[in-house]
RORODREN-798674 format. One record per residue (C-alpha): x, y, z; residue number from 1; chain. Coordinates in steps of 0.25 Angstrom, whole numbers. Layout:
<pts>
       x       y       z   seq   mol
       X       Y       Z   NUM     A
...
</pts>
This chain:
<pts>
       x       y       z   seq   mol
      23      25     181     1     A
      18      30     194     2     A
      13      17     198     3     A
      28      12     196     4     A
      34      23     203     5     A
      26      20     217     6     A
      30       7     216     7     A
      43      13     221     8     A
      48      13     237     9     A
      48      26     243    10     A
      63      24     245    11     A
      65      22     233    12     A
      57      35     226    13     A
      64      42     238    14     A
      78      39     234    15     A
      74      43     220    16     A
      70      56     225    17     A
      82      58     233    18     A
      92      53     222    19     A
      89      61     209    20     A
      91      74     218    21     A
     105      70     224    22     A
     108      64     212    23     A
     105      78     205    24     A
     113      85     217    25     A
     126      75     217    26     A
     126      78     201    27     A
     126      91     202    28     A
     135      93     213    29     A
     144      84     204    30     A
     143      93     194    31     A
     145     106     202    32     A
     159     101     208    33     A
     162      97     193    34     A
     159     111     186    35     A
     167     117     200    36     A
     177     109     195    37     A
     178     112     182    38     A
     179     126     186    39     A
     190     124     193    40     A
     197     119     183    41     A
     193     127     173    42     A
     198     138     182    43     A
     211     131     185    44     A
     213     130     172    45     A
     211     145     171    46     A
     220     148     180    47     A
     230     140     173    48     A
     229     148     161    49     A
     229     161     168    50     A
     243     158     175    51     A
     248     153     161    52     A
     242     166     154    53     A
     252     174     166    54     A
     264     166     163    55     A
     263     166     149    56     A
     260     183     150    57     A
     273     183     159    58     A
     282     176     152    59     A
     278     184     138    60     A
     279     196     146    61     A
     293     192     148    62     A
     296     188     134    63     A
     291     201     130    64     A
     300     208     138    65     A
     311     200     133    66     A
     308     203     118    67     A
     307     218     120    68     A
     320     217     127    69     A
     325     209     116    70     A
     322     218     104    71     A
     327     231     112    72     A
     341     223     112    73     A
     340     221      99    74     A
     337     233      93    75     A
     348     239     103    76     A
     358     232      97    77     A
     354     232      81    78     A
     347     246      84    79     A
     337     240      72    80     A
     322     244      76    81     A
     318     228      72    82     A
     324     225      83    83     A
     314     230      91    84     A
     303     222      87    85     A
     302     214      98    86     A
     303     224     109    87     A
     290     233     100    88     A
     283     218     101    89     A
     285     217     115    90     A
     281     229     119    91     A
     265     227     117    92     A
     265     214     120    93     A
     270     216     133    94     A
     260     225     136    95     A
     249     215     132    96     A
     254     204     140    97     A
     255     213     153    98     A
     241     215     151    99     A
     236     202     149   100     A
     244     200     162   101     A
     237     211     169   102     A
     224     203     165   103     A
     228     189     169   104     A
     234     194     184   105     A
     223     205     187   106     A
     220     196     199   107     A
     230     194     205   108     A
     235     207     210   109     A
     251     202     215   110     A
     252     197     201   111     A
     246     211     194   112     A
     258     218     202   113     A
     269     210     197   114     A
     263     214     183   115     A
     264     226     186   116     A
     277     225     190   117     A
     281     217     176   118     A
     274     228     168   119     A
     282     238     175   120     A
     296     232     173   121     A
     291     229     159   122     A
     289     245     156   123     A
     302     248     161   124     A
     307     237     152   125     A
     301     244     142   126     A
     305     257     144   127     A
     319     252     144   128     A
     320     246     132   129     A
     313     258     126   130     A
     327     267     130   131     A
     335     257     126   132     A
     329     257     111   133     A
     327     270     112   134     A
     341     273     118   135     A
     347     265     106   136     A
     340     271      95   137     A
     345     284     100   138     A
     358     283     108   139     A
     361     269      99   140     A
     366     257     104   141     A
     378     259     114   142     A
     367     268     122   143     A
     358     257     122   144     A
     367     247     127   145     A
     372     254     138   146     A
     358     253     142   147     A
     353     238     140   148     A
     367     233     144   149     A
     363     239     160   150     A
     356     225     162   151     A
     342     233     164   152     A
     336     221     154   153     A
     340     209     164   154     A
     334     217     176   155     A
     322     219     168   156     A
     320     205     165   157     A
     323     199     177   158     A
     315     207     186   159     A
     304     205     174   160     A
     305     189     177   161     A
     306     191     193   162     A
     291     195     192   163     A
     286     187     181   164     A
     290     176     188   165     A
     283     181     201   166     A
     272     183     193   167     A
     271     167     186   168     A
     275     160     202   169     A
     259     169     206   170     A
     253     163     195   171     A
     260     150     197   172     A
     255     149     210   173     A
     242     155     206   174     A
     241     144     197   175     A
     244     132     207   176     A
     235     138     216   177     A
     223     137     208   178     A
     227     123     203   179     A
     227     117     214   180     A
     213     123     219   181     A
     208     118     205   182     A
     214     104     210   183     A
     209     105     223   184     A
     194     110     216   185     A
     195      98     204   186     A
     198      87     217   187     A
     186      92     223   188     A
     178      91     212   189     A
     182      78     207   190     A
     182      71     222   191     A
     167      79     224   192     A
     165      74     210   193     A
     166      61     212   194     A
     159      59     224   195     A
     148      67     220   196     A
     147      56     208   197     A
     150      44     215   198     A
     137      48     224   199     A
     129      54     211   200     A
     134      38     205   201     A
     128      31     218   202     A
     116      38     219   203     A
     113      35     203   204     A
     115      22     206   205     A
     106      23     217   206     A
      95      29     210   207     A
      98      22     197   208     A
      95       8     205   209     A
      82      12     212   210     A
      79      21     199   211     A
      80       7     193   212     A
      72       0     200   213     A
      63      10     201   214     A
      63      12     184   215     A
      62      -3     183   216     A
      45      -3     185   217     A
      43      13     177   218     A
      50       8     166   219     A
      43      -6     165   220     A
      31       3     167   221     A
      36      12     158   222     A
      38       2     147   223     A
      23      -2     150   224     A
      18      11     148   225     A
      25      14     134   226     A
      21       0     130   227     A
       6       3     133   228     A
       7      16     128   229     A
      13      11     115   230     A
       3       1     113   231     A
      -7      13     117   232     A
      -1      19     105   233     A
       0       8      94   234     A
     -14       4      99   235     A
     -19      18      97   236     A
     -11      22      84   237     A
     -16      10      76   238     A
     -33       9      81   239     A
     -42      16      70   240     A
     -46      28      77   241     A
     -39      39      80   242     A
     -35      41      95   243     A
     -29      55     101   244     A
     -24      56     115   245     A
     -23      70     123   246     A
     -16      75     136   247     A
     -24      80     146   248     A
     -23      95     138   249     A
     -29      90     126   250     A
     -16      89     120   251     A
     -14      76     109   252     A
      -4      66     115   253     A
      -8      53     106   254     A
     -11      54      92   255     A
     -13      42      84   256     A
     -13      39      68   257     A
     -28      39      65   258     A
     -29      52      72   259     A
     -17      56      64   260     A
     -25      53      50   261     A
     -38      58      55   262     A
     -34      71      60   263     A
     -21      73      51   264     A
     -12      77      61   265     A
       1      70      65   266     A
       4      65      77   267     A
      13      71      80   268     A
       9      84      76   269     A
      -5      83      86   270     A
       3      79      97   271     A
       2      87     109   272     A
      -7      97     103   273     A
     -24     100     107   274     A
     -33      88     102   275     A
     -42      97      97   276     A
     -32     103      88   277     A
     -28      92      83   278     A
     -43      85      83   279     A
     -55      95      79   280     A
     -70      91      78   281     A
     -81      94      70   282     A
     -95      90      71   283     A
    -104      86      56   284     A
    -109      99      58   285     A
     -94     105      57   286     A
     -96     112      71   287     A
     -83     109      79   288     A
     -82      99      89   289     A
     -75      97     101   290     A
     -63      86     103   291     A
     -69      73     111   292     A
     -55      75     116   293     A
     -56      87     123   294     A
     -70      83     128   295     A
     -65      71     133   296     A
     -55      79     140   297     A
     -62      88     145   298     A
     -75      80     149   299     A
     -66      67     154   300     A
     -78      60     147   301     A
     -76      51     133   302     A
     -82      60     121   303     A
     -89      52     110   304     A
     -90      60      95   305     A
     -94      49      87   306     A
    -101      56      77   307     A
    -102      67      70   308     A
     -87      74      72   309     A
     -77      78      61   310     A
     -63      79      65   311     A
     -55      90      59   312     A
     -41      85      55   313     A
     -29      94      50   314     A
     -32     100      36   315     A
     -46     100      40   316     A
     -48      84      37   317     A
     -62      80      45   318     A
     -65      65      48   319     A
     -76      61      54   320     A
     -73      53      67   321     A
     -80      49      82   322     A
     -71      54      90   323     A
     -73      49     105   324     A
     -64      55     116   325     A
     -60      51     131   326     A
     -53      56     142   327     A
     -39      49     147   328     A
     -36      47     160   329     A
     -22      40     168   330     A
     -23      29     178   331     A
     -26      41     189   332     A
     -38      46     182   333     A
     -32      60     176   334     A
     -35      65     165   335     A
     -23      64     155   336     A
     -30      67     141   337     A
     -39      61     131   338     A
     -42      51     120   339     A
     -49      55     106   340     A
     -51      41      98   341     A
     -56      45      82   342     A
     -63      38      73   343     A
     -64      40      58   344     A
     -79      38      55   345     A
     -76      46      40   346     A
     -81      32      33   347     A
     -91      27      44   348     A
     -98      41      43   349     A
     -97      39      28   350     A
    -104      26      28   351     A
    -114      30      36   352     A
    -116      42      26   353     A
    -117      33      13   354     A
    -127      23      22   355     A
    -136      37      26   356     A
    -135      40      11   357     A
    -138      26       7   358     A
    -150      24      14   359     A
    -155      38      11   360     A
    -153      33      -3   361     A
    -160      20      -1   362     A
    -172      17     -10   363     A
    -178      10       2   364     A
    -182      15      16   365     A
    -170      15      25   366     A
    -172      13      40   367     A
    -161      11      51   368     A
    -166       4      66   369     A
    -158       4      77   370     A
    -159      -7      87   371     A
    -171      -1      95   372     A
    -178      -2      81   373     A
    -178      14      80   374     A
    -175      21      66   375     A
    -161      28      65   376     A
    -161      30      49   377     A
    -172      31      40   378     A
    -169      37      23   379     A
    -180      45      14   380     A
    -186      32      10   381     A
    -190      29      24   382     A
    -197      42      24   383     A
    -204      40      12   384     A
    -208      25      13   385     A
    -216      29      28   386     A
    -217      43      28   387     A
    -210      47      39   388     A
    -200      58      39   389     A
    -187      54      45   390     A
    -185      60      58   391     A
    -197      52      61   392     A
    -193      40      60   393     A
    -179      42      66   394     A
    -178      37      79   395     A
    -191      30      79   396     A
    -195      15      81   397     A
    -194       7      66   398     A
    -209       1      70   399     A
    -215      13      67   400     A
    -214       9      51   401     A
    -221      -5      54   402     A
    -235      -7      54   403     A
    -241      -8      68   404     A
    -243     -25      66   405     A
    -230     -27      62   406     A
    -222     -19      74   407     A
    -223     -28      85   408     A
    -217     -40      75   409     A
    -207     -30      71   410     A
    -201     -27      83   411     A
    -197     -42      86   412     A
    -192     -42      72   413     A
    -184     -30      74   414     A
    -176     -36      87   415     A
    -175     -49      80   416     A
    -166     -43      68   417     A
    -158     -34      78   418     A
    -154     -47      86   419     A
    -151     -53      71   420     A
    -149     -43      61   421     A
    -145     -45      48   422     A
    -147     -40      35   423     A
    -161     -46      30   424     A
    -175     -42      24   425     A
    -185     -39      35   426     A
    -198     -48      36   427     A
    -194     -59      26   428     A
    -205     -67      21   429     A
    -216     -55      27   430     A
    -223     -43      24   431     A
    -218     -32      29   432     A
    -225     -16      31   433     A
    -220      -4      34   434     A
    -229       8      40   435     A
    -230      22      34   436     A
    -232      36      42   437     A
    -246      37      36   438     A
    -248      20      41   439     A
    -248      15      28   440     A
    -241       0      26   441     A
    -233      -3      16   442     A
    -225     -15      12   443     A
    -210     -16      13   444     A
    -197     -23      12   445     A
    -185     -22      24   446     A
    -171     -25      23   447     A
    -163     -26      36   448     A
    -150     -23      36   449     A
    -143     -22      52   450     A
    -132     -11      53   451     A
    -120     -12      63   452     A
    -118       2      69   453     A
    -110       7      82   454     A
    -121      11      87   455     A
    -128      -5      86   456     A
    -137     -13      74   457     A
    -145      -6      66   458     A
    -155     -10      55   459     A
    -155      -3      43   460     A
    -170      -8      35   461     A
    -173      -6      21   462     A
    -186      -2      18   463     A
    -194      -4       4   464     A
    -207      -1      -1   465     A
    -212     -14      -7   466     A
    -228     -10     -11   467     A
    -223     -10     -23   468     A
    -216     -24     -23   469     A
    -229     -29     -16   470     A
    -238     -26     -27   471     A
    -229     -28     -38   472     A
    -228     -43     -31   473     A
    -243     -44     -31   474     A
    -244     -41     -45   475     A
    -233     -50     -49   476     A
    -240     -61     -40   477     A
    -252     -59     -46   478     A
    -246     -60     -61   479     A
    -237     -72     -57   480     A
    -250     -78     -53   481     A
    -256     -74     -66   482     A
    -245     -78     -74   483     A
    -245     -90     -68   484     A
    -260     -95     -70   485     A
    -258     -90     -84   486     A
    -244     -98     -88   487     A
    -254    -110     -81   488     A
    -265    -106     -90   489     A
    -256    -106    -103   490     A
    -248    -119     -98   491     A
    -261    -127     -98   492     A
    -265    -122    -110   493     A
    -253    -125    -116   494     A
    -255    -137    -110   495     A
    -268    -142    -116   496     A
    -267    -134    -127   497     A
    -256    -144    -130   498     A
    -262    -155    -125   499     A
    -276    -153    -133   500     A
    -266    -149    -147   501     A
    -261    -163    -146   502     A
    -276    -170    -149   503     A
    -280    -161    -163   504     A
    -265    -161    -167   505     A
    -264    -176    -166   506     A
    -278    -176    -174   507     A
    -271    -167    -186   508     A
    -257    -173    -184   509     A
    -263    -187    -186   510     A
    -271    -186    -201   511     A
    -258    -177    -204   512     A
    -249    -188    -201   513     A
    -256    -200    -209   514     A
    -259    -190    -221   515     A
    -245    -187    -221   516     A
    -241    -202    -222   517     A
    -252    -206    -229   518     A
    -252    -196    -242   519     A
    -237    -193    -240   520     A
    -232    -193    -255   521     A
    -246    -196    -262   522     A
    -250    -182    -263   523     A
    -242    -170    -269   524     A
    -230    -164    -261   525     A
    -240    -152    -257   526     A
    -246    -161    -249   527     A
    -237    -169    -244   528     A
    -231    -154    -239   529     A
    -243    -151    -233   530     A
    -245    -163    -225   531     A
    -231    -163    -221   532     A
    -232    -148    -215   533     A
    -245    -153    -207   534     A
    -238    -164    -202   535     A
    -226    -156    -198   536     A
    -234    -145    -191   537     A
    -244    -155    -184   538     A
    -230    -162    -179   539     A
    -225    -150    -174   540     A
    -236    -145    -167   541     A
    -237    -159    -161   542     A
    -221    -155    -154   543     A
    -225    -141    -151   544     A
    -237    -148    -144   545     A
    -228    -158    -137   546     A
    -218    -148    -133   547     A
    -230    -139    -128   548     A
    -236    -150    -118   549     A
    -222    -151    -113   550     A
    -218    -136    -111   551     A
    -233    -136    -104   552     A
    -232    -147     -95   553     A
    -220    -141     -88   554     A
    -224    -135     -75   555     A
    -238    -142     -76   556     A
    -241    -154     -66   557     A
    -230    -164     -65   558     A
    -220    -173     -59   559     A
    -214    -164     -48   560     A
    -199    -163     -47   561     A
    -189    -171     -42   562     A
    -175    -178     -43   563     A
    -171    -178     -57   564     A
    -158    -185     -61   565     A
    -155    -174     -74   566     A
    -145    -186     -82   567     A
    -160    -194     -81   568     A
    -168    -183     -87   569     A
    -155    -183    -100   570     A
    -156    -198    -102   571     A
    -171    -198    -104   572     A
    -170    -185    -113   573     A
    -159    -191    -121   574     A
    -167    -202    -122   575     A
    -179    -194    -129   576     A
    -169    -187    -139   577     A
    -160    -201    -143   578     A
    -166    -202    -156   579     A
    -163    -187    -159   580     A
    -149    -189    -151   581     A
    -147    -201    -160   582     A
    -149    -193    -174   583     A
    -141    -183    -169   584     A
    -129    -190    -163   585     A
    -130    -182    -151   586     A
    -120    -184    -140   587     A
    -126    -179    -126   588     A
    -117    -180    -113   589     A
    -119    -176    -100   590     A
    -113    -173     -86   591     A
    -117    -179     -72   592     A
    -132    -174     -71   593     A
    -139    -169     -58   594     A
    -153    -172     -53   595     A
    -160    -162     -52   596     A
    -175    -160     -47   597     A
    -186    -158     -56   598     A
    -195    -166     -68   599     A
    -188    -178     -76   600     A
    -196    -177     -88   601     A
    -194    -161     -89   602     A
    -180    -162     -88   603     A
    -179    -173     -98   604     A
    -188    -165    -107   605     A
    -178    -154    -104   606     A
    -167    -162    -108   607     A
    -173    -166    -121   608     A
    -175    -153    -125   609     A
    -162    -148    -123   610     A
    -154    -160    -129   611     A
    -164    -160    -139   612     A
    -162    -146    -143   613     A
    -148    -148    -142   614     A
    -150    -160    -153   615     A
    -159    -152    -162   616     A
    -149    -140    -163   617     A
    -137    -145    -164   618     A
    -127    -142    -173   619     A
    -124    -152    -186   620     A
    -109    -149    -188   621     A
    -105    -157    -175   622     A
    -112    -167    -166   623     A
    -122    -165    -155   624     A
    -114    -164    -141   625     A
    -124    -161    -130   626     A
    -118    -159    -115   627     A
    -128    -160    -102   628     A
    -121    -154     -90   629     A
    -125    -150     -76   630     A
    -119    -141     -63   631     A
    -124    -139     -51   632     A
    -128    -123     -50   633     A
    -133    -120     -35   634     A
    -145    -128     -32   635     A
    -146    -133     -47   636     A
    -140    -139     -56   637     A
    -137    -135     -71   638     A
    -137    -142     -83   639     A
    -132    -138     -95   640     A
    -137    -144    -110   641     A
    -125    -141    -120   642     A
    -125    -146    -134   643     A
    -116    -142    -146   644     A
    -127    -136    -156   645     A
    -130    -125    -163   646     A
    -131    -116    -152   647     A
    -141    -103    -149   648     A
    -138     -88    -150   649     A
    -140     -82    -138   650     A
    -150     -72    -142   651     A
    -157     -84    -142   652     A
    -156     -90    -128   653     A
    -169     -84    -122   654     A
    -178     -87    -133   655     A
    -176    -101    -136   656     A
    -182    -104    -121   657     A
    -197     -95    -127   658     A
    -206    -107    -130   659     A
    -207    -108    -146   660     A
    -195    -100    -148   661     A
    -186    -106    -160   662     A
    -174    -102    -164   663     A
    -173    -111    -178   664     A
    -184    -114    -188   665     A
    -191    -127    -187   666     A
    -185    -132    -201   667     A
    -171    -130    -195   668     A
    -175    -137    -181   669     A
    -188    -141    -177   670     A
    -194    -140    -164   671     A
    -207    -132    -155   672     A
    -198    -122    -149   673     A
    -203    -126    -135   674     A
    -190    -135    -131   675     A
    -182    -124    -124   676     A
    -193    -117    -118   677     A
    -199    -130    -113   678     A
    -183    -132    -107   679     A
    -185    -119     -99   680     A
    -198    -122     -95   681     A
    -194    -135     -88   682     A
    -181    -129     -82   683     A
    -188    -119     -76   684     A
    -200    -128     -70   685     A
    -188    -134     -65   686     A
    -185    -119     -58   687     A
    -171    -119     -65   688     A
    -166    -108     -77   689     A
    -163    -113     -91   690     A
    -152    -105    -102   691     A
    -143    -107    -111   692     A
    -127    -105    -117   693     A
    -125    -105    -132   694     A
    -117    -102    -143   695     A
    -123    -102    -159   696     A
    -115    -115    -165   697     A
    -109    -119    -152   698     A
    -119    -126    -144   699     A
    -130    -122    -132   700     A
    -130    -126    -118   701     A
    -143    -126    -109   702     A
    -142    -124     -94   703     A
    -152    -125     -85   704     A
    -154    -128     -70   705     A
    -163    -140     -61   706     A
    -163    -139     -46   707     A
    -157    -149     -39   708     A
    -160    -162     -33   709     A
    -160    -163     -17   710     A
    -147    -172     -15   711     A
    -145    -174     -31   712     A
    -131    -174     -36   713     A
    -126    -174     -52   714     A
    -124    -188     -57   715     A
</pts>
């Protein structure tokens, strides 16, 4: 604004000067000369009932006279004592209005003698009307006549009208006289009046015309300002923090909603009175603090309380906030008050509780690293898993924990994850150590996790123990190992054990055989039982064997694995079960089939086995219906074996994969029980999982999975 003013000419701010006072002066002068002339006015108009007052008092004066004079007559001539109610009426009236006349002519001294002149006559009036009744009441009427018939009343009256008419021509003329100075005064006024507003109208309009141009650029400005200081307003009303604005006093003069909710005090209610009133600190410690307001003030310096502060609201509500002050200065540098911006840090300050707490309650050692790589939190476990106490490790370099040989490796490493960091386990794929107090190393586990802070990255590591781990690896290594050479130890046993049965079973199988044809029905039917049990028995071991050499020469030495289309591996197993498929008038079906990667020959003898178990247990009240299906399941595919039989219960869904598990006698279905298991163990050489899904007289489907072939598709 006071940029805009000196914009203005000298001339100009002079004329402005000059104007408002002779404006002022002209207007009052104008209204001087009209209150003097309302005055005179009101004076003449005084005057004009004054004179009015006289001749109305003279004439009833007259009247009177009359009336007493009247009623005498009257009660001369009737001698009745009514009569005389006129003349006793008169009489104090007459009085009265002599008085009042007194009053209204006291200033005027020729015009207080003639009154006196009329109150004499009146007495004598009086008194002679006072004979003549009196004469006739006791002389009677002739005596009385003779009195009032001497002309004594028309004397009276005459010389009574002679000086009340004086008396009305002074005041008549007193009257004119004063009009026409009221005339004269009203002229005056009016023709002072009017020139005094014709100047005041020209001067206004002089003023009013610079005073415009001159208003033109303040209230442009002015209009800039309240814009400015609206959007101030709005802008400060609707941030997140709360903002509070003093005079220079300390007095509040802006107050904005958040401030309102944190502190619970209206607006308008914490307006103009002392910010620390309104706002009151207290440290953790409840020890009171001082405003950053006020300090701000005081010092001309910005405050910063970003921790630690509790601000005291109405009803004793208490928030924990950073309050940050600064002192305001105007476009000259002066002083003009303060800002107090604060924030609620009630759920920051919580969060950084549950995370204390959280990391005290780790089960592993906790330890935060600022970006110079120096420990700023540490839990209990830290203490016990090196066997510091906390305060020393606070403050101190994270390298003081790792061995000697490892800490100039560890310090590239350390600045390579600050320049990157990202939630990760530290040294993958290497040992890692750690260093006690008493320089003992142990082996451990770290997890890195960075955390973004106001203050800059830090790294919060997670810590763990793993001796433990490491010798419970080395035993488990050692009895994989030993499980291992053992499962190959019983596989070539299993396997020549087999392979050596076949020469001696053959050796009894053979004589058994051509007895049995040979003697069949020549000897008794004991021995016809006999040699058909041995028959039987060396027939089944002779499968039992068979299917032994095949579950044994899985994983042995063989044809390495490659692309196998899995409709091929069907065909050829169909093909082995077409005289069984025959008997039983088996309908098998199938959807486009994948190629896997793995061993042709063990997946058709996986088929087989399925579909062959599929044939052998199916259900003789409706015909055999076996499905081959296959979905693609990550980086496998999964085919599905469903048939229509008899069904498993599911109790019964892990045992029937144990080699030589059997659910059924071998009267009601024959069979080694080593299909299924031998079905497991292929799938699994094949590195995928084998189950099932199946409902008692409802059908069973077997699911397992084949990796995939490089580039293969379903066909």
């Amino acid at each position: 604004m006071n940029k805009a003013v000196q914009r203005f000419s000298r001339a100009g701010i002079a004329w402005v000067g000059f104007g408002w006072p002779l404006i002022g002066l002209l207007m009052l002068i104008t209204a001087g000369i009209g209150a003097f002339g309302t005055v005179s006015l009101y004076n003449s108009e005084a005057d004009v009932q004054h004179s009015n007052a006289v001749f109305v008092g003279l004439e009833r004066l007259l009247a009177l006279a009359r009336d007493a004079e009247t009623g005498q007559r009257g009660f001369v001539i009737t001698g009745r004592e009514e009569y005389l109610q006129p003349y006793r009426e008169a009489e104090p009236e007459i009085v009265t209005e002599l008085d009042t006349l007194q009053s209204l002519l006291s200033s005027d001294p020729q015009q207080v003698q003639r009154l006196e002149r009329l109150r004499t006559l009146l007495d004598e009036k009086h008194r002679e009307l006072r004979t003549v009744i009196d004469v006739r009441r006791s002389e009677g009427f002739d005596a009385a006549q003779e009195i009032v018939g001497n002309d004594t009343g028309k004397m009276f009256m005459d010389r009574a009208r002679t000086i009340v008419g004086d008396m009305e021509q002074a005041v008549a003329a007193q009257l004119a006289a004063r009009q026409a100075v009221a005339r004269r005064t009203r002229d005056l006024a009016v023709i002072v009046g009017l020139a005094s507003g014709a100047l005041t109208v020209f001067l206004c309009l002089s003023f009013g015309y610079l005073a415009r141009r001159m208003l033109h650029d303040a209230t442009a400005l002015a209009a800039s300002l309240f814009e400015q200081k609206e959007w101030l307003e709005v802008t400060l009303s609707s941030i997140g923090d709360g903002v509070v604005a003093t005079d220079i006093d300390g007095r509040i003069a802006f107050f904005n909603r958040v401030a309102q909710t944190l502190t619970g005090w209206h607006p308008q209610e914490a307006l103009g009175r002392p910010i620390d009133e309104i706002l009151q600190f207290e440290r953790t410690d409840d020890s009171r603090a001082e405003n950053p307001g006020l300090i701000a003030l005081r010092e001309r310096r910005k405050v910063d309380h970003s921790n630690g502060n509790v601000l005291v609201g109405r009803g004793g509500k208490r928030t924990h906030v950073d309050a940050n002050g600064a002192p305001t200065f105007d476009s000259e540098g002066r002083l003009v008050g303060s800002v107090l911006v604060l924030r609620d840090v009630t759920e920051r300050e919580r969060a950084e509780e549950r995370f204390r707490v959280a990391v005290e309650a780790a089960p592993n050692a906790m330890i935060m690293v600022d970006h110079e790589g120096k420990m700023t939190l540490v839990n209990t476990q830290t203490e016990r898993l090196f066997g510091y106490r906390r305060p020393e490790l606070l403050g101190q370099p994270i390298e003081m924990l790792v061995p000697e040989r490892f800490r100039g490796h560890h310090l590239n490493y350390r600045s390579s994850f600050f320049a990157a960091p990202s939630a990760r386990p530290m040294g993958s794929g290497r040992d890692l150590f750690g260093l006690r107090r008493d320089g003992a190393e142990f082996p451990i586990e770290i997890g890195l996790n960075p955390i973004e802070t106001s203050e800059g990255t830090f790294v919060l590591s997670s810590i763990a123990d793993i001796t433990e781990r490491k010798r419970a690896e080395r035993q488990l290594q050692q009895r994989s190992e030993e499980l291992a050479r053992s499962n190959r130890d019983l596989e070539q046993f299993a396997y020549v054990a087999s392979h050596d049965l076949q020469e001696p079973l053959r050796a009894v199988a053979g004589p058994l055989q051509l007895l049995q044809r040979r003697y069949e029905g020549k000897l008794d039917e004991r021995a016809d039982e006999f040699i058909g049990h041995a028959v039987d028995g060396a027939t089944r071991m002779q499968s039992l064997i068979d299917d032994l050499l095949s579950y044994s020469r899985v994983g042995r030495l063989e044809d390495p694995k490659q692309p196998v289309p899995v409709e091929h591996a069907l065909e050829f197993a169909l093909k082995n079960l077409a005289i069984v498929m025959q008997e039983t008038q088996a309908q098998v079906t199938h959807d486009p089939l994948p190629t896997v990667q793995g061993i042709a020959s063990q997946l058709t003898l996986l088929f087989q086995n399925l579909i062959g178990n599929a044939l052998k247990f199916r259900h003789k009240a409706r015909p055999v219906r076996i499905h081959v299906g296959a979905q693609p399941v990550g980086d496998a595919w999964q085919i599905s074996v469903a048939d229509n039989g008899i069904g498993i219960a599911e109790q019964y869904f892990e045992r029937i994969f144990v080699i030589f598990q059997r659910l059924h006698t071998r009267r009601e279905y024959p069979g080694t029980g080593l299909g299924l298991a031998l079905c497991k163990r292929i799938v699994e050489h094949h590195g995928g999982k084998i189950w099932l899904e199946s409902k008692p007289d409802e059908g069973t489907t077997f699911f397992f999975t084949l990796p995939r072939a490089a580039g293969a598709d379903a066909g």
